[in-house]
MILOTOR-467896 format. One record per residue (C-alpha): residue in three letters; x, y, z. Coordinates in steps of 0.5 Angstrom, whole numbers, plus 500, padded with zeros to 3 digits. Layout:
<rs>
AlaXYZ
...
</rs>
This chain:
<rs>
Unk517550509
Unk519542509
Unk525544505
Unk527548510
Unk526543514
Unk530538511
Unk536542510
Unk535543516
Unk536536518
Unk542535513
Unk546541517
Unk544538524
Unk544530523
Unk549529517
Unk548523513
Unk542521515
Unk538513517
Unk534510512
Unk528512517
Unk530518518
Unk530518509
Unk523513509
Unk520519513
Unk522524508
Unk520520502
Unk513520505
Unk513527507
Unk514529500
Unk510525497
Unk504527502
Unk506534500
Unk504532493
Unk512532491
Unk512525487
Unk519528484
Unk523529490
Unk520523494
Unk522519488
Unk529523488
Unk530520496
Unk527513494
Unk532512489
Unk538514493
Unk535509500
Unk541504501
Unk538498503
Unk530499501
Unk526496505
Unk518495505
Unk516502508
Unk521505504
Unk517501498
Unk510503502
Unk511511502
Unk512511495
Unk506506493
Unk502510498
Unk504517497
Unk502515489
Unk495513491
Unk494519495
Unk497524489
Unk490520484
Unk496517480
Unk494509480
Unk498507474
Unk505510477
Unk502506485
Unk502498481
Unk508499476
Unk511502483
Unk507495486
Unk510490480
Unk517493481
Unk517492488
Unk514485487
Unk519483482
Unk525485487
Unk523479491
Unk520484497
Unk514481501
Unk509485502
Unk505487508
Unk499489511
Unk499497509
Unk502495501
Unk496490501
Unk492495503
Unk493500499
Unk494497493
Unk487495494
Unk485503495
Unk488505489
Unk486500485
Unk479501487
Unk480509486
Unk483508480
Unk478505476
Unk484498475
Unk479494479
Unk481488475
Unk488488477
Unk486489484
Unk482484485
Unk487479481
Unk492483486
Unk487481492
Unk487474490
Unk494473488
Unk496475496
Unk491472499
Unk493466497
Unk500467499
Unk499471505
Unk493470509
Unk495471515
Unk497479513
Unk489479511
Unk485484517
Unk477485516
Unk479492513
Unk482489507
Unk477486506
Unk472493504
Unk476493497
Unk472487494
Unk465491497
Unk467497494
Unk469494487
Unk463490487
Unk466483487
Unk462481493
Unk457476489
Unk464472485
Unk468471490
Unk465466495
Unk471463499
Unk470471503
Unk463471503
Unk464465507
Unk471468511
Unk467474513
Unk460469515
Unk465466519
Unk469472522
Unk462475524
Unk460469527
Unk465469531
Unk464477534
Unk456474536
Unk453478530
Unk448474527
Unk446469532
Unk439469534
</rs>
């Protein structure tokens, strides 16, 4: 059905708008058709980090964590800035793929460049991987965030 639907958008809209080919990189890959997914990445003018985030993500979702951080690595070494979603991810595939050493030097790493990026949710991975008690510096920033919410006052 989806290649149905894709030729069907190749006959009506003719040349298609990376947004219209980022949607159809993810639909691929949720469809657990990294081949073809990767097949639309690679012929993406102008790559941006939703393009790179569909493909990183859709690896993650199909259970291969090696593909998802080289894919990670490579976009990195492009010069793209990450986003919330690729941090994100690269968390949740790190964690789910048994690279917890990776994620964690990976949380680091951008938490020292993009904090701003960092939400509460990006925080889980260093629950879920057990690194709570070695990082200190989130154990005070998640204190603080609670603090301001009014948990924790007596």
């Amino acid at each position: 059905m989806g290649k149905s639907f894709h030729a069907c958008a190749v006959k009506t809209l003719g040349e298609f708008r990376v947004f219209v080919l980022n949607s159809l990189v993810t639909f691929y890959a949720k469809c657990g058709s990294m081949e073809d997914s990767l097949h639309l990445f690679c012929e993406l003018p102008g790559k941006g980090i939703v393009s790179w985030n569909a493909v990183i993500c859709g690896f993650a979702q199909n259970g291969r964590g090696e593909d998802a951080v080289n894919f990670y690595e490579r976009m990195r070494n492009t010069g793209l800035r990450p986003n919330s979603v690729t941090l994100l991810c690269s968390s949740w595939v790190c964690n789910h793929a048994g690279l917890v050493n990776k994620g964690y030097s990976y949380f680091k790493q951008a938490r020292l460049e993009y904090l701003s990026l960092f939400k509460p949710k990006h925080y889980t991975f260093i629950f879920n991987c057990g690194c709570f008690e070695e990082d200190r510096v989130v154990y005070s920033i998640l204190c603080l965030s609670i603090q301001e919410l009014g948990f924790g006052r007596h």
